[in-house]
N, C-alpha and C positions, 0 to 999 in steps of 0.2 A: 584384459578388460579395460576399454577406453572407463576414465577418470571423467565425472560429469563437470561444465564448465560454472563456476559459482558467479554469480552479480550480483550487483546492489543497483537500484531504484532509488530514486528521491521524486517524488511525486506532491503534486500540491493540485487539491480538485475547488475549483470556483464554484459557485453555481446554489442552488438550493438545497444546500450538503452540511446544514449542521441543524438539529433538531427532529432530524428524520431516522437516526440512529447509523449513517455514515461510518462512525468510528466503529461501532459493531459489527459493520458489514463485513467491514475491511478486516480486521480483525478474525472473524469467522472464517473469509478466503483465504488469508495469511495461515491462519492456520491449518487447514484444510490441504493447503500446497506445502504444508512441513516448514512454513519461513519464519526468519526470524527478524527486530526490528519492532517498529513502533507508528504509532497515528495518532496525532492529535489535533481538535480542533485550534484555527489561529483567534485571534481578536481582529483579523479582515475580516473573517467569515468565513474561510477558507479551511479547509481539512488537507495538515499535510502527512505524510508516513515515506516512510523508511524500509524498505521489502531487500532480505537477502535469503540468499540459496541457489537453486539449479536455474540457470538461463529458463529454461521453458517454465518452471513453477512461479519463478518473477512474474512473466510475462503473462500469465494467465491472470496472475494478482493483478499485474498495471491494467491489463484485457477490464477486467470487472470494475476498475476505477472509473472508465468514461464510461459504465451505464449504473450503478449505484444500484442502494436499495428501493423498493418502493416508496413513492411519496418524494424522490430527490430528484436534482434535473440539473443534469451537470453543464454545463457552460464552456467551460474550460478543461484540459487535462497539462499542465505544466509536469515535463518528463525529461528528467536527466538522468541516465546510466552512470554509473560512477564505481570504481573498484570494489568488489568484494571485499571486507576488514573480517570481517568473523567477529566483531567487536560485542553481538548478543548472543545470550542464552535463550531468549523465548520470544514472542511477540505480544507486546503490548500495549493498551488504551495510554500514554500518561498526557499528562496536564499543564 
């Protein structure tokens, strides 16, 4: 049985992405895809998160980053792949 390939995401979305519940979004798809990691808004304006686990449940999370929840309007999607650490237990909002 092939071993599924694990990645980490570093993503940071510009755009009309804080006050529209963004962080929830992400967070629901995160968890939704089983990933683990975090998202929070910056003081640009900007929403950044942290997405690991299976390559294709990554990228479905990043996938949902450039169209958001209703009400948001993304601009930008800044994306850096970077090694899997296993360094979380769950996915979460912090601050």
């Amino acid at each position: 049985m092939e071993t599924e390939e694990l990645t980490r995401a570093h993503v940071v979305i510009d755009g009309r992405v804080q006050g529209v519940g963004f962080r929830y979004f992400t967070r629901d798809v995160a968890r939704r895809q089983k990933l683990h990691g975090w998202v929070k808004n910056r003081s640009d304006g900007c929403v950044e998160a942290v997405l690991e686990g299976s390559k294709r449940d990554v990228s479905i999370a990043v996938a949902s980053c450039y169209k958001g929840p209703p009400g948001s309007l993304v601009t930008n999607v800044k994306l850096d792949w970077e090694l899997y650490t296993g360094e979380f237990q769950t996915f979460a909002i912090t601050f």
